[in-house]
Legacy VTK file of the C-alpha trace (Angstrom):
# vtk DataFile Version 3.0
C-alpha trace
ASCII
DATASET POLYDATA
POINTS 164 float
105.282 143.411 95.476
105.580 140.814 98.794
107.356 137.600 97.617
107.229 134.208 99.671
110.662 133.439 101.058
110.139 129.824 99.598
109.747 131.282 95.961
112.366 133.330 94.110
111.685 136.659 93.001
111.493 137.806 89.372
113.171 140.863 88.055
111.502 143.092 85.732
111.598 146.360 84.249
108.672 148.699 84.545
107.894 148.647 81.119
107.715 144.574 81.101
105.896 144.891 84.063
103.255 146.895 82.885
103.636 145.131 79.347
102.068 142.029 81.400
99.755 143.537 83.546
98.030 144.961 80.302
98.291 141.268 79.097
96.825 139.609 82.364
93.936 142.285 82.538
93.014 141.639 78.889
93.158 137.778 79.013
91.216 137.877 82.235
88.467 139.838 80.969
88.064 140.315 76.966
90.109 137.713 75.961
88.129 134.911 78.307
84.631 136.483 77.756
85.636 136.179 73.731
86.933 132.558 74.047
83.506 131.989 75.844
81.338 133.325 73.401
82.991 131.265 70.817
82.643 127.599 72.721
78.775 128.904 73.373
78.885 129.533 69.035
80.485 125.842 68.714
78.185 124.348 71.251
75.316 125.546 69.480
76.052 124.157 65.962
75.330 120.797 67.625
77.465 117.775 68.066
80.655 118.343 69.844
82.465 115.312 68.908
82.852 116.429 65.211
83.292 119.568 65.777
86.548 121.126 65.107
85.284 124.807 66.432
84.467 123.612 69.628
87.490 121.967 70.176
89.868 124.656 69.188
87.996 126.742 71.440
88.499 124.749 74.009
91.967 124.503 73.587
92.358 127.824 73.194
90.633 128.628 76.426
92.989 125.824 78.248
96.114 127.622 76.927
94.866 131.671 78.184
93.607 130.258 81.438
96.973 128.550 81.905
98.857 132.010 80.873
96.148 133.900 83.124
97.549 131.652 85.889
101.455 132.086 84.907
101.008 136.094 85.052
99.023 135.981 87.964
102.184 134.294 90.131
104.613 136.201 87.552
103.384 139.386 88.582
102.876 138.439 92.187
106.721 137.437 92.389
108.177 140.473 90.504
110.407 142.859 91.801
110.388 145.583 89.548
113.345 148.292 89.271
115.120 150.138 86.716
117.519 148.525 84.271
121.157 147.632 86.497
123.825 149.871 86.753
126.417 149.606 83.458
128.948 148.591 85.571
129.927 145.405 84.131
128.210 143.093 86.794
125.979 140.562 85.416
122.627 140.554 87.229
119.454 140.348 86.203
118.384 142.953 83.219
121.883 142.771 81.722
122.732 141.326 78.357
125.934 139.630 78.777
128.961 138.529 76.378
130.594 135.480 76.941
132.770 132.994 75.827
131.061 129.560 77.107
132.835 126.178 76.555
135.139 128.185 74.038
131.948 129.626 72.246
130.961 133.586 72.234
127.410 133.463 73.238
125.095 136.478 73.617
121.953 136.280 76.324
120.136 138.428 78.287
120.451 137.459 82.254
116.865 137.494 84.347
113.478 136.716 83.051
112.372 135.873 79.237
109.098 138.126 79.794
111.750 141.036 79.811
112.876 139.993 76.463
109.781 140.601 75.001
109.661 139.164 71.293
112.920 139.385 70.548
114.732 135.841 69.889
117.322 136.742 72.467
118.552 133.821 74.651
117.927 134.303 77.945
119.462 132.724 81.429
117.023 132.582 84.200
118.969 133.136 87.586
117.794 129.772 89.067
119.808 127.912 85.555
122.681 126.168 86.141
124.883 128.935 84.370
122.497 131.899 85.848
123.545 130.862 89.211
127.033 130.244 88.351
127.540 133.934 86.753
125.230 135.915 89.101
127.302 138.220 90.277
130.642 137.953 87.773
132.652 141.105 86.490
133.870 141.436 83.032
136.572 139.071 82.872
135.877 137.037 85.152
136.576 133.331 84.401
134.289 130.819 86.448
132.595 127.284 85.809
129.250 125.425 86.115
128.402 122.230 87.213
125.865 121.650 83.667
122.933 119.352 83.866
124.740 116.368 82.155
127.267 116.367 84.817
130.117 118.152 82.905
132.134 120.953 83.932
131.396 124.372 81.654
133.908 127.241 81.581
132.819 130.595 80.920
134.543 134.075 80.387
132.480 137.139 80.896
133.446 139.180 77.899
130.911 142.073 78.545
128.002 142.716 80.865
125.573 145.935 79.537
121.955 146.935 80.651
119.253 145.393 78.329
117.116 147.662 76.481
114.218 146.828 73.977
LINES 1 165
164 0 1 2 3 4 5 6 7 8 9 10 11 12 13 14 15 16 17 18 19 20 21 22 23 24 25 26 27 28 29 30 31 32 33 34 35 36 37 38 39 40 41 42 43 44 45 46 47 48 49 50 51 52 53 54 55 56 57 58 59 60 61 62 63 64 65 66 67 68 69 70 71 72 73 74 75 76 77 78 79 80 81 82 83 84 85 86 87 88 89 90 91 92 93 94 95 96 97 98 99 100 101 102 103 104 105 106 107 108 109 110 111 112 113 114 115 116 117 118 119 120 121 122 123 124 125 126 127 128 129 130 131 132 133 134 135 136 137 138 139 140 141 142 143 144 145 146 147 148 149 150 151 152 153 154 155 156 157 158 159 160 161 162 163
């Protein structure tokens, strides 16, 4: 996959990879052609203002078309590899351990699409903290600069390869 140098590139496994090409092919071509048929259904039942169908529909085909678009730069942007080493050096793919602001907090480092549906938290590598522990070992003790201008210790307590 050829990234731009002005955007940043998004890690993903294969599986996640191919988890949202399946997604963008379906949305693109299924998904939209059903959406379609069922603003053409609406339409036909005759006024549009009172009618909820319609509407939904529309909405509906506002929120795939936006996730169509999403996936489509997604997908252009990924770099896709096999899960990091278990070495114990948080980068993107690892689910990482750590004490932040005195608080044990669990979160999976790199992109939320690799997450799936879990509930995981997850640290994007361009957030304030991603960029700050991009890179840190296991024990490691660092801080972060946090949006509302105060300074946020963390400990990296463990750093292991996500897997679904």
């Amino acid at each position: 996959m050829s990234t731009n140098s002005n955007e940043p590139a998004v890690w993903l496994t294969q599986e996640a990879y191919d988890r949202l090409k399946e997604e963008l092919t379906f949305l693109s071509g299924p998904g939209r052609a059903e959406i379609v048929a069922r603003i053409e259904q609406a339409r036909s039942e005759g006024d549009l203002k009172e009618n909820g169908g319609y509407h939904a529909a529309r909405e509906e085909q506002g929120k795939a078309e936006g996730r169509i678009v999403y996936l489509t730069d997604l997908l252009r942007r990924a770099h896709v590899g096999e899960a990091p080493a278990d070495d114990g050096v948080v980068e993107p793919g690892m689910l990482v351990v750590a004490k932040i602001a005195g608080d044990e907090t669990t979160f999976l480092f790199g992109s939320r699409e690799v997450a799936g549906d879990s509930d995981l938290e997850v640290y994007s590598e361009q957030s304030p903290i991603g960029n700050a522990v991009h890179g840190a070992k296991v024990g490691d003790k660092l801080s972060y600069l946090a949006p509302n201008g105060r300074d946020i210790t963390v400990e990296i307590l463990s750093a292991k390869p996500y897997k679904i």
